[in-house]
VMD Tcl script that builds the backbone (N, CA, C; Angstrom):
set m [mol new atoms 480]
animate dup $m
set s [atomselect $m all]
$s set {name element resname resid chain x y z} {
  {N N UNK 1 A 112.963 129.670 104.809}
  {CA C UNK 1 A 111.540 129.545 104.988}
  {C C UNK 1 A 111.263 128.907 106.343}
  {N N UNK 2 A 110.479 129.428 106.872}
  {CA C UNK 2 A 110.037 129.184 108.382}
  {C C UNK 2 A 108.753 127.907 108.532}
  {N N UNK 3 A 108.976 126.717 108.639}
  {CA C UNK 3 A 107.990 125.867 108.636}
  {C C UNK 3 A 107.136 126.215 110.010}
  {N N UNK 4 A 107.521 126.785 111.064}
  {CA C UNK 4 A 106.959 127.012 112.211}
  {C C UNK 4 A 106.734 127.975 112.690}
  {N N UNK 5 A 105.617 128.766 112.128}
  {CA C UNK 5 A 105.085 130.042 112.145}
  {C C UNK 5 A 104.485 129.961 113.593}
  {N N UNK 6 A 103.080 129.139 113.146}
  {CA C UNK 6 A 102.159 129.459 113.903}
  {C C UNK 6 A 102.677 128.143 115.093}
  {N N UNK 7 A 102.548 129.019 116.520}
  {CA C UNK 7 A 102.617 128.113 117.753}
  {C C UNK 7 A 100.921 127.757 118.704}
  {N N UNK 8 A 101.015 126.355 118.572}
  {CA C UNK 8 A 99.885 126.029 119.134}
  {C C UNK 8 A 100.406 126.377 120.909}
  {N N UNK 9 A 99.305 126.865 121.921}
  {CA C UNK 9 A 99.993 126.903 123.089}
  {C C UNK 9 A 98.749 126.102 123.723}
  {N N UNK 10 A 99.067 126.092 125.322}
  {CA C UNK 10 A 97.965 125.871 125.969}
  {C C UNK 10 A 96.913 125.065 125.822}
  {N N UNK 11 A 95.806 125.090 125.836}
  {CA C UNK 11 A 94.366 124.324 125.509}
  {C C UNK 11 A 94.794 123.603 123.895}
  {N N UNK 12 A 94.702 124.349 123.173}
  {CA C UNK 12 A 94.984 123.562 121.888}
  {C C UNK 12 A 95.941 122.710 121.831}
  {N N UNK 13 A 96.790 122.972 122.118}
  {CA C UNK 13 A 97.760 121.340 122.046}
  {C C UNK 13 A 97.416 120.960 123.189}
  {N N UNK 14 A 96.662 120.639 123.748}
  {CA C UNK 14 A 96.313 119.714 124.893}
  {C C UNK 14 A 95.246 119.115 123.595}
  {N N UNK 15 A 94.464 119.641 123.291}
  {CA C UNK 15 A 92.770 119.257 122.673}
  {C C UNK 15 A 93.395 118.287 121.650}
  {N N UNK 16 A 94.647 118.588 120.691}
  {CA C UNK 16 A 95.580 118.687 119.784}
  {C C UNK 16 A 96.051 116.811 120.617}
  {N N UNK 17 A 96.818 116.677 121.446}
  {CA C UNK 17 A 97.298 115.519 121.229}
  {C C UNK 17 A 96.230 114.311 122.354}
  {N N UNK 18 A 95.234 114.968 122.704}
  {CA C UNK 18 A 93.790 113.749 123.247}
  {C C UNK 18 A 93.527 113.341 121.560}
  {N N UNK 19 A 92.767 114.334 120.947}
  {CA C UNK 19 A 92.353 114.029 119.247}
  {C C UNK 19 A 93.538 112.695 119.005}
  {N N UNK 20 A 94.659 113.259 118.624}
  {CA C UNK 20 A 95.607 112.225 118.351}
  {C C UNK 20 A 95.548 110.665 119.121}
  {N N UNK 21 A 95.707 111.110 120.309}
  {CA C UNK 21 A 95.939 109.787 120.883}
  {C C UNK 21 A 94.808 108.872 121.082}
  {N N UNK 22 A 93.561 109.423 120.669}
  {CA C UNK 22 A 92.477 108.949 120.471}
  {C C UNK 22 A 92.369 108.071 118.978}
  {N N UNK 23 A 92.809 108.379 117.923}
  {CA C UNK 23 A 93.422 108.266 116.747}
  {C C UNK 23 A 94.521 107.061 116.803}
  {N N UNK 24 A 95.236 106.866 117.335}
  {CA C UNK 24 A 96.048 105.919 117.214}
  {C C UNK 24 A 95.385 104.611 117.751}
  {N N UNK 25 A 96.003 103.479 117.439}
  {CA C UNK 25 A 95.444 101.880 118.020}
  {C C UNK 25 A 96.486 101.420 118.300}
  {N N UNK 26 A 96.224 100.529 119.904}
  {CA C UNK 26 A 97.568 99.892 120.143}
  {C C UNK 26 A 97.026 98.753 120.007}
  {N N UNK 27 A 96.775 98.288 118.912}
  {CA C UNK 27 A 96.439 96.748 118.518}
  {C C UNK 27 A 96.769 96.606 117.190}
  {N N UNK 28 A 96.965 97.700 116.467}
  {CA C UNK 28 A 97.010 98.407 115.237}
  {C C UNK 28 A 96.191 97.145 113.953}
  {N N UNK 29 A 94.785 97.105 114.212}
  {CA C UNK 29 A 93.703 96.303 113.986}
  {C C UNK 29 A 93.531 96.853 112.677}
  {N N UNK 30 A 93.414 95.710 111.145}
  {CA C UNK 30 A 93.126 96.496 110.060}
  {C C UNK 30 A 91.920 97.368 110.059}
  {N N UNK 31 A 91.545 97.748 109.130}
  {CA C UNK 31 A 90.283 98.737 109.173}
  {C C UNK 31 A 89.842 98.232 107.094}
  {N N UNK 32 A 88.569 98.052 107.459}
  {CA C UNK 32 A 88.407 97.900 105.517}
  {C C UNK 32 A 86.848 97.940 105.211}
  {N N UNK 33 A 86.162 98.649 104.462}
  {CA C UNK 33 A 84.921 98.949 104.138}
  {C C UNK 33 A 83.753 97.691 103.998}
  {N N UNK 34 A 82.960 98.001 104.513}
  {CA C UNK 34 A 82.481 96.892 104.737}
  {C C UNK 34 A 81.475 96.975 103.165}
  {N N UNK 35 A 81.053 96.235 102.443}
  {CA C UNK 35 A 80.212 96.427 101.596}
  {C C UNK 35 A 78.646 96.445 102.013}
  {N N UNK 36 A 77.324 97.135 101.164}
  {CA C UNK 36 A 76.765 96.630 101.382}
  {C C UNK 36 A 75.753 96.077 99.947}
  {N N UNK 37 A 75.659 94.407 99.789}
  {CA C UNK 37 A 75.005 93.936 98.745}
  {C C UNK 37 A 73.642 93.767 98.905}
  {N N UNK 38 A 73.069 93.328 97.929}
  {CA C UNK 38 A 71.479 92.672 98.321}
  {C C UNK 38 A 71.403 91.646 99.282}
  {N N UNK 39 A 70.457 90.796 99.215}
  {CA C UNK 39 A 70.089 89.763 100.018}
  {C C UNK 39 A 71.041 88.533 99.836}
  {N N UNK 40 A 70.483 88.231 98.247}
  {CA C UNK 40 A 71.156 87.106 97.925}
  {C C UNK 40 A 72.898 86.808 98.018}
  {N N UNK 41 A 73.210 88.113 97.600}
  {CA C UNK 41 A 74.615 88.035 97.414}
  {C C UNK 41 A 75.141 88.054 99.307}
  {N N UNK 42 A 74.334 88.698 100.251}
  {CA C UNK 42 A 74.527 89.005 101.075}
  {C C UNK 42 A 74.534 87.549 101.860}
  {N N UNK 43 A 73.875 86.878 101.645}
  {CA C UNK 43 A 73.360 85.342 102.384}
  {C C UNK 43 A 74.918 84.168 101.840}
  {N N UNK 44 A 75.257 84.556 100.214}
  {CA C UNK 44 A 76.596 83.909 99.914}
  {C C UNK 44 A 77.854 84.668 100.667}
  {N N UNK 45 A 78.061 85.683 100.995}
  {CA C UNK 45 A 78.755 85.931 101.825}
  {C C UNK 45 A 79.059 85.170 102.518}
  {N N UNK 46 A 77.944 85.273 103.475}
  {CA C UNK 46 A 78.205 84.899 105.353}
  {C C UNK 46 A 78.441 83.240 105.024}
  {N N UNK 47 A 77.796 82.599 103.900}
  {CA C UNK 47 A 78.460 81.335 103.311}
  {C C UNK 47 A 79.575 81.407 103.787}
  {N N UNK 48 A 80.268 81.945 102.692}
  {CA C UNK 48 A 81.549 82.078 102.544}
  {C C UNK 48 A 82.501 82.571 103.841}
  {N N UNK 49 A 82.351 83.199 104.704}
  {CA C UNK 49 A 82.886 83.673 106.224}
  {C C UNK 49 A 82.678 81.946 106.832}
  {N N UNK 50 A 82.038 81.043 107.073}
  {CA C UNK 50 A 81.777 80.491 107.534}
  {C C UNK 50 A 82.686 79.168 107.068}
  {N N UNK 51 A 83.191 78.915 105.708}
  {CA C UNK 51 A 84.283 77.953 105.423}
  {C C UNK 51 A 85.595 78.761 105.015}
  {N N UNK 52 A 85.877 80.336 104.762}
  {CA C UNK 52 A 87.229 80.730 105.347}
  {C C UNK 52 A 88.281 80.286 106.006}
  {N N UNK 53 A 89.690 79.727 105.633}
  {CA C UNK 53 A 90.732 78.915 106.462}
  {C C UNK 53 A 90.803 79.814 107.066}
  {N N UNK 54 A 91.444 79.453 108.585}
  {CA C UNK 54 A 92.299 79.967 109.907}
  {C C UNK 54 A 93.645 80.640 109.319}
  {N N UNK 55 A 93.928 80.512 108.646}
  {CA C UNK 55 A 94.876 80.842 107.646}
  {C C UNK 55 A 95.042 81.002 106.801}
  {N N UNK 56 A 95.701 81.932 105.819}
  {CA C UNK 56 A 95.988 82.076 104.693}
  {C C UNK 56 A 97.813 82.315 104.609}
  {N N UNK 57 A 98.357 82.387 103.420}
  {CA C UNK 57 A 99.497 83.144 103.114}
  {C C UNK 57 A 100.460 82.620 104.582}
  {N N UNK 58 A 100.458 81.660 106.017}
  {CA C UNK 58 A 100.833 81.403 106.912}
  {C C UNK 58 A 100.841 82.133 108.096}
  {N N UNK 59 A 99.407 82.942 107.300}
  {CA C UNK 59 A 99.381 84.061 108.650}
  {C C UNK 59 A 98.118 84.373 109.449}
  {N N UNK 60 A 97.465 84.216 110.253}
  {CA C UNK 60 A 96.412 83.854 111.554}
  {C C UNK 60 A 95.292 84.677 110.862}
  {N N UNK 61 A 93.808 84.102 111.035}
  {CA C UNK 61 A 93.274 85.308 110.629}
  {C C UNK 61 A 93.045 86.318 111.602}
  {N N UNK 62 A 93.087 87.541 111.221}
  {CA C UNK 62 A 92.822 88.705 112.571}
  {C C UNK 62 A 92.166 89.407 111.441}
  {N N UNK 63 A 90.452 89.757 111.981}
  {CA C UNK 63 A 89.431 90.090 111.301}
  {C C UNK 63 A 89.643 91.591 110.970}
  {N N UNK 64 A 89.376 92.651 110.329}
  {CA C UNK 64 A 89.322 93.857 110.526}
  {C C UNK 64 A 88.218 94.268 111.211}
  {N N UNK 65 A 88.562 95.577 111.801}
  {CA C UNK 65 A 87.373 96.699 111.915}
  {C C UNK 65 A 86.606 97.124 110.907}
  {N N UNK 66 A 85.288 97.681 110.636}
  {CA C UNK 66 A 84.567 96.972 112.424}
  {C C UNK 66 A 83.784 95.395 111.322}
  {N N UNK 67 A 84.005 94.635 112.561}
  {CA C UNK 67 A 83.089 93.476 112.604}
  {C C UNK 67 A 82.555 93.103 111.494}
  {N N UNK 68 A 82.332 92.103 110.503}
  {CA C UNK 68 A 81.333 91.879 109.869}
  {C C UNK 68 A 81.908 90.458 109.195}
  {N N UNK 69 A 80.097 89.651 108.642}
  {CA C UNK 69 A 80.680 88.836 107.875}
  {C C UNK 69 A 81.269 88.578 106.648}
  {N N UNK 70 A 81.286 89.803 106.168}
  {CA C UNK 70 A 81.486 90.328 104.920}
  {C C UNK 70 A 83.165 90.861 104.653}
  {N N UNK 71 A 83.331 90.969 105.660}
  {CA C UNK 71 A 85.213 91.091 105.424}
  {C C UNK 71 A 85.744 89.637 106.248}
  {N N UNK 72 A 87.094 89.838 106.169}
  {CA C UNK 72 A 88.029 89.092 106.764}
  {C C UNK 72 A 89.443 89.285 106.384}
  {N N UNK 73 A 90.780 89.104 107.253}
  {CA C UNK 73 A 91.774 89.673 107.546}
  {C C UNK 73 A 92.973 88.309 107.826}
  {N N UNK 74 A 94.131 88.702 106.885}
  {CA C UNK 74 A 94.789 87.737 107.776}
  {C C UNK 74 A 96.292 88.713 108.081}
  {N N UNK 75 A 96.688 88.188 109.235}
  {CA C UNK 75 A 98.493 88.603 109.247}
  {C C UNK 75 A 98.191 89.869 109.262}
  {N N UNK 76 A 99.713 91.104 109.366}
  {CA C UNK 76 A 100.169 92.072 109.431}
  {C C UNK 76 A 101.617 92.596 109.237}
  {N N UNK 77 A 101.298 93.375 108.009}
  {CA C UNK 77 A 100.315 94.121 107.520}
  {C C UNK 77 A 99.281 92.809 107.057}
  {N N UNK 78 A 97.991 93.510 107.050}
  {CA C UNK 78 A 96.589 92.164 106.362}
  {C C UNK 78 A 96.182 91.952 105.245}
  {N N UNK 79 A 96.062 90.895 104.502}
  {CA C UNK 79 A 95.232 90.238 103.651}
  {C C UNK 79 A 93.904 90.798 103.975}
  {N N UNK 80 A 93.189 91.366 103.403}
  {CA C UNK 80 A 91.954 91.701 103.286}
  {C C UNK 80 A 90.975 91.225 102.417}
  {N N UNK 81 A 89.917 90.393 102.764}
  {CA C UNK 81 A 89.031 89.802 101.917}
  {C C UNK 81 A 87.680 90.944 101.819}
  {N N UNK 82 A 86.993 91.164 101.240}
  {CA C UNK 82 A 85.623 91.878 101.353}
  {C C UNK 82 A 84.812 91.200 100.420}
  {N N UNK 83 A 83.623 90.173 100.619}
  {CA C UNK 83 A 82.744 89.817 99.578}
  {C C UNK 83 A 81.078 90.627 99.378}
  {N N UNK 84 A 81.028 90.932 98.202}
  {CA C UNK 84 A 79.725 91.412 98.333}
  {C C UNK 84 A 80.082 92.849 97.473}
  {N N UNK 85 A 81.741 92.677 96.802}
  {CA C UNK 85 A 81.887 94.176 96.284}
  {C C UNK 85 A 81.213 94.698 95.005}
  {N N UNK 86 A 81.312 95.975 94.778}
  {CA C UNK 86 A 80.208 96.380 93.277}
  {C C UNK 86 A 81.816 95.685 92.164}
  {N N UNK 87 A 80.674 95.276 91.088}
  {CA C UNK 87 A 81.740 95.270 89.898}
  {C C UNK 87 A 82.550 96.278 89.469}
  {N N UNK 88 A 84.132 95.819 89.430}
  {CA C UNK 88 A 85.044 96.796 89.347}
  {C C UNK 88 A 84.949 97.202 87.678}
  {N N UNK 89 A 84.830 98.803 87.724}
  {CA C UNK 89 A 85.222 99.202 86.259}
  {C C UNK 89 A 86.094 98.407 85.354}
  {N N UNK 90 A 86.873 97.958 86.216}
  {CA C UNK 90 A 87.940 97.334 85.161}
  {C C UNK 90 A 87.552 96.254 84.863}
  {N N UNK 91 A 86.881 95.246 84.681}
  {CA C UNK 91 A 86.540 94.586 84.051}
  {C C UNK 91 A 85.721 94.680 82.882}
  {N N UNK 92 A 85.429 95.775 82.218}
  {CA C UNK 92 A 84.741 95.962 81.162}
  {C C UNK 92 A 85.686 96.298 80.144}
  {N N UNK 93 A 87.453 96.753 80.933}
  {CA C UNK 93 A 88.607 96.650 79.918}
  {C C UNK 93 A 89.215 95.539 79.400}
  {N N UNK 94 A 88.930 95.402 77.843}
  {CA C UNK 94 A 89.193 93.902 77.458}
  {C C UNK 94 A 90.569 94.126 77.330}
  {N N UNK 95 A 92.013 95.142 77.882}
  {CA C UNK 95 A 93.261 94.835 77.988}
  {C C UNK 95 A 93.621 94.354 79.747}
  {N N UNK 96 A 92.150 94.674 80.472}
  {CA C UNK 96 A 92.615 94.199 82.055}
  {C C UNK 96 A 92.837 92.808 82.238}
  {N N UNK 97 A 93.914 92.744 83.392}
  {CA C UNK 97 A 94.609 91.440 83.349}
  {C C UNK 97 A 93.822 90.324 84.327}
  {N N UNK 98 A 94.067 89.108 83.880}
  {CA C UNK 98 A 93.374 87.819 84.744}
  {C C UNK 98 A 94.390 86.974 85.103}
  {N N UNK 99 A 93.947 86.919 86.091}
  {CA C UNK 99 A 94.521 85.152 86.577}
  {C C UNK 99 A 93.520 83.842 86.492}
  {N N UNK 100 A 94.108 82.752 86.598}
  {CA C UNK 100 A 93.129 81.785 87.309}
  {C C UNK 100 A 94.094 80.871 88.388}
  {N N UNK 101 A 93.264 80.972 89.393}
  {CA C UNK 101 A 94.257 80.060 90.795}
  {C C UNK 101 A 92.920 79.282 91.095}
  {N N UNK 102 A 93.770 77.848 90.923}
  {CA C UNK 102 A 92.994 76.726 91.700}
  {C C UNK 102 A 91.253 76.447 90.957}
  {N N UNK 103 A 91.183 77.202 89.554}
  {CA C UNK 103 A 89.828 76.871 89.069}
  {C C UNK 103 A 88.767 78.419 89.968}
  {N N UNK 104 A 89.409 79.492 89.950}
  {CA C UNK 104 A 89.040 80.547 90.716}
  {C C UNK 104 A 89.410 81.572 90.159}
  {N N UNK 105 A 88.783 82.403 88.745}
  {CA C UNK 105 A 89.689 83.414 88.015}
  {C C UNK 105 A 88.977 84.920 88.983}
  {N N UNK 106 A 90.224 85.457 88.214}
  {CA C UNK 106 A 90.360 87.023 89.418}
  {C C UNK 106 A 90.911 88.041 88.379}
  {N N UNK 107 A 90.562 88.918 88.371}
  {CA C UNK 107 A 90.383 90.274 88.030}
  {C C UNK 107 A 91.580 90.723 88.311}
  {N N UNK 108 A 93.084 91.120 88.164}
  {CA C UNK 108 A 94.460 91.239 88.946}
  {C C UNK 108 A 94.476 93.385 88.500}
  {N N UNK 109 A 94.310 93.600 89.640}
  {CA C UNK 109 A 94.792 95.089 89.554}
  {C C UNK 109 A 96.082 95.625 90.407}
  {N N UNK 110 A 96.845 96.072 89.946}
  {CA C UNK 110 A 98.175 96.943 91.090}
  {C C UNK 110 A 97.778 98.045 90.673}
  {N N UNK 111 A 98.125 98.504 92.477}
  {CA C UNK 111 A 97.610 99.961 92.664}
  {C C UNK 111 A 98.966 100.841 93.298}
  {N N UNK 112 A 98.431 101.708 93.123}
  {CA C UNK 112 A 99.636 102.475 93.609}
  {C C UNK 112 A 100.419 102.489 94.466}
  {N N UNK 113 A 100.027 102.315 95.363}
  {CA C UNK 113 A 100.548 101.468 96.803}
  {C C UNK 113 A 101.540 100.438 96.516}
  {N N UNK 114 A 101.661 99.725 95.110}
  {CA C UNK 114 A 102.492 98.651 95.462}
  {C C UNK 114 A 101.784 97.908 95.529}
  {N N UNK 115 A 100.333 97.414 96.400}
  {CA C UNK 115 A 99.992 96.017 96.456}
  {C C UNK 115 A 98.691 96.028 95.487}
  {N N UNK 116 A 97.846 94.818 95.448}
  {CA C UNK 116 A 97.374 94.141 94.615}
  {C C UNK 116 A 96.190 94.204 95.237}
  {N N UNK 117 A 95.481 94.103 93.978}
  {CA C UNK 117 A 93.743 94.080 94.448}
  {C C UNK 117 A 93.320 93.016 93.289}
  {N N UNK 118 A 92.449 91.872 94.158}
  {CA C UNK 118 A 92.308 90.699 93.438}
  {C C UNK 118 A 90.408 90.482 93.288}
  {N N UNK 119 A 89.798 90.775 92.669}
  {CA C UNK 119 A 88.559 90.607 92.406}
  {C C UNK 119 A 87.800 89.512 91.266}
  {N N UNK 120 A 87.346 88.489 92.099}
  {CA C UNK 120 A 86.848 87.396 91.311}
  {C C UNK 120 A 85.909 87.178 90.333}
  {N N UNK 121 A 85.823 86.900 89.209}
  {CA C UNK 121 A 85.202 86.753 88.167}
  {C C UNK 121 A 84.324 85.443 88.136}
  {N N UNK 122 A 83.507 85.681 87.215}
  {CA C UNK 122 A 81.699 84.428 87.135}
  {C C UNK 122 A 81.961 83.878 88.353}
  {N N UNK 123 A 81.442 84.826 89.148}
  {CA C UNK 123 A 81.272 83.763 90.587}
  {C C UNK 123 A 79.462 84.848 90.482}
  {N N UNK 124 A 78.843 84.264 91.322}
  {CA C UNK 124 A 77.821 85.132 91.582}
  {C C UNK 124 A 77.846 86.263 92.648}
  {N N UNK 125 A 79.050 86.382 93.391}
  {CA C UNK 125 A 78.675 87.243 94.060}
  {C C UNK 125 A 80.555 87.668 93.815}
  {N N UNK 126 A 80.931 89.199 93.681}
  {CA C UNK 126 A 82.400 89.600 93.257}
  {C C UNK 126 A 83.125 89.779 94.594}
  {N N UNK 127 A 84.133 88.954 94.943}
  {CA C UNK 127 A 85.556 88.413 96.170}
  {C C UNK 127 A 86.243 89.539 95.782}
  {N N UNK 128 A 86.671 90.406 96.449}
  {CA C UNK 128 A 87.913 91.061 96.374}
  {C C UNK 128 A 88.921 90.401 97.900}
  {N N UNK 129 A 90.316 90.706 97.430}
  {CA C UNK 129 A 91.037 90.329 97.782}
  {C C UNK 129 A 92.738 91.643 98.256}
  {N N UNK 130 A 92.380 92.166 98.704}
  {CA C UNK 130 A 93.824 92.825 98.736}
  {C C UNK 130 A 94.984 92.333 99.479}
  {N N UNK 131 A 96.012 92.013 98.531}
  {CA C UNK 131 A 97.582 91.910 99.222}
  {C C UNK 131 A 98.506 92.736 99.386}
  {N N UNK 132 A 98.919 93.129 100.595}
  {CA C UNK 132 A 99.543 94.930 100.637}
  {C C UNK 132 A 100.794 94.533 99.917}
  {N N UNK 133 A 101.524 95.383 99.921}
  {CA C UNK 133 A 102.812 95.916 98.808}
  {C C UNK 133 A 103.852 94.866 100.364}
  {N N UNK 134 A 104.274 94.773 101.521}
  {CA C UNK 134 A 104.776 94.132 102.285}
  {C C UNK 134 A 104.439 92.644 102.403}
  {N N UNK 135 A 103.005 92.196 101.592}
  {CA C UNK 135 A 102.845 90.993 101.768}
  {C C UNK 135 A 102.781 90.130 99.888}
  {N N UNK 136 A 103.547 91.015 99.014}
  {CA C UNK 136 A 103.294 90.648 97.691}
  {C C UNK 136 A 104.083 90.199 97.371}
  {N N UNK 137 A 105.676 89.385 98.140}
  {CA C UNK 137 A 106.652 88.784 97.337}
  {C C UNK 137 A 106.489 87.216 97.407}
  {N N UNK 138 A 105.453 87.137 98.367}
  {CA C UNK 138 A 104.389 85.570 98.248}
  {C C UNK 138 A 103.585 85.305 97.055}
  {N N UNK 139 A 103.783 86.277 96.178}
  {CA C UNK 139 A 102.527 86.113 94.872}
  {C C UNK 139 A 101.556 85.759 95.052}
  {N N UNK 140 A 101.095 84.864 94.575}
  {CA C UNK 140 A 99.652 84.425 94.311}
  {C C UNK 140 A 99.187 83.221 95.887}
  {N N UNK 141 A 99.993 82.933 96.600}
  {CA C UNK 141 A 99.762 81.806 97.352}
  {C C UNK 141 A 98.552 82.187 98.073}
  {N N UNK 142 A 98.143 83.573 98.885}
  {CA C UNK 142 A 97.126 84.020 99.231}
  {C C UNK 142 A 95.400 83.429 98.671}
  {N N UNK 143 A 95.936 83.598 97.491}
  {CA C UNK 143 A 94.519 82.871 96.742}
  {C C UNK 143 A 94.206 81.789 96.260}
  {N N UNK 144 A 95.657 80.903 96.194}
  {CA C UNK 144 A 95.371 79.886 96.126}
  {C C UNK 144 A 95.320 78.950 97.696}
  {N N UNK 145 A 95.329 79.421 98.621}
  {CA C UNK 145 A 94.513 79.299 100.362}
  {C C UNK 145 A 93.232 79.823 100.108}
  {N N UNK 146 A 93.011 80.982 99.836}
  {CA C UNK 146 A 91.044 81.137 99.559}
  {C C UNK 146 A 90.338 80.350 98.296}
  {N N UNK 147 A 90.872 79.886 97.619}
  {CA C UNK 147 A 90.331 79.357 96.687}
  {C C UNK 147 A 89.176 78.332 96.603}
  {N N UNK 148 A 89.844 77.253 97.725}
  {CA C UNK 148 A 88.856 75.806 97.981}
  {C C UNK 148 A 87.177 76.467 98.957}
  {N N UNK 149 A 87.448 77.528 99.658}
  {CA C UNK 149 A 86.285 78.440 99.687}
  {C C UNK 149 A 85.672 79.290 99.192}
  {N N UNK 150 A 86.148 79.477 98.148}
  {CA C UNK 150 A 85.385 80.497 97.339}
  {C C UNK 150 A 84.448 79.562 96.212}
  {N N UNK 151 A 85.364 78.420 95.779}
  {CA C UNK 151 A 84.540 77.460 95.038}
  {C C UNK 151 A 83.294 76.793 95.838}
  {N N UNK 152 A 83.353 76.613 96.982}
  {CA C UNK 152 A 82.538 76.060 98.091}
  {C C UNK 152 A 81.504 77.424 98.142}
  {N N UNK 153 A 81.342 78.322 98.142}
  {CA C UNK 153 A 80.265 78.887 98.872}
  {C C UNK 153 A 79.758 80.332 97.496}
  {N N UNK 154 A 80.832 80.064 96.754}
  {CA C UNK 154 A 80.227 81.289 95.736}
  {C C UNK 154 A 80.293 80.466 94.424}
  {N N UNK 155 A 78.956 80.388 94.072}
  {CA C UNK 155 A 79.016 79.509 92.652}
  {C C UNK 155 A 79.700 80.284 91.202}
  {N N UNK 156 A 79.558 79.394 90.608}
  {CA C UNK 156 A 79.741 79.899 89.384}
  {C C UNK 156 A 78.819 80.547 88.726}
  {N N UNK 157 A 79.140 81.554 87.970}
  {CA C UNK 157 A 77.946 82.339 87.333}
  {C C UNK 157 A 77.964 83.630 87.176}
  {N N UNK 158 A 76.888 84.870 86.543}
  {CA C UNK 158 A 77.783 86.284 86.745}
  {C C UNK 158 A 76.723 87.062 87.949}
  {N N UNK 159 A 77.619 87.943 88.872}
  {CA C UNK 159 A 76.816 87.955 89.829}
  {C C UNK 159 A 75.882 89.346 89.336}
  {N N UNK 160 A 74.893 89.934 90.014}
  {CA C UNK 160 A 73.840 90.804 89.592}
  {C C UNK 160 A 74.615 92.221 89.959}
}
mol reanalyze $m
mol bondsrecalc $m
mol representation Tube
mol addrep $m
């Protein structure tokens, strides 16, 4: 079987590797959806961006793309924070699993990938948390570094 039928010549693989190299990052900067909540939940956010450690897990924060106060990033591969997310389906499964770190319970999902998606419970506004599959043999230490801010700027309670 011939994987290489068709030959790009000329113009197209020129057009072919600008596209590409346009595509690549030499900073290789996370990238993560930014949410968007109401007001209120939106105002505990930027709270919360604002007492965020310099660190987590022992690793610098480096924010993702693009910009906002609503995410945050640490190390590489990154810790990804996003506050302001919709309530995850899975919490309406009374076999889905919980943690509690530091007086801070979380929603614990593994995904296919290997890493972990951590989404916080009776807070008023829902913390997700992802730890990639390269940064998960640290367990839980990630959240127990966000923790003393999440108690600080997202109360207790169920969010809307």
């Amino acid at each position: 079987m011939n994987f290489y039928r068709h030959r790009l010549t000329g113009l197209p693989v020129l057009a072919l590797l600008i596209t590409l190299a346009g595509c690549s990052s030499a900073d290789d900067s996370a990238r993560a959806a930014v949410p968007s909540p109401g007001a209120t939940v939106t105002g505990l956010c930027q709270k919360l961006d604002k007492v965020l450690p310099a660190e987590v897990d022992g690793q610098d924060r480096r924010d993702p793309e693009p910009a906002s106060a609503l995410t945050a990033g640490w190390g590489n591969p990154a810790i990804i924070l996003r506050c302001g997310v919709v309530r995850p389906a899975k919490m309406s499964d009374p076999e889905a699993d919980g943690v509690e770190v530091n007086g801070v319970g979380w929603l614990l999902e593994k995904r296919g990938d290997g890493s972990f998606r951590f989404t916080t419970t009776l807070r008023r506004a829902y913390v997700e948390v992802t730890i990639p599959k390269g940064r998960t043999g640290d367990g839980m230490s990630p959240l127990v570094d966000l923790a003393p801010a999440i108690k600080k700027a997202i109360p207790e309670g169920i969010a809307d």
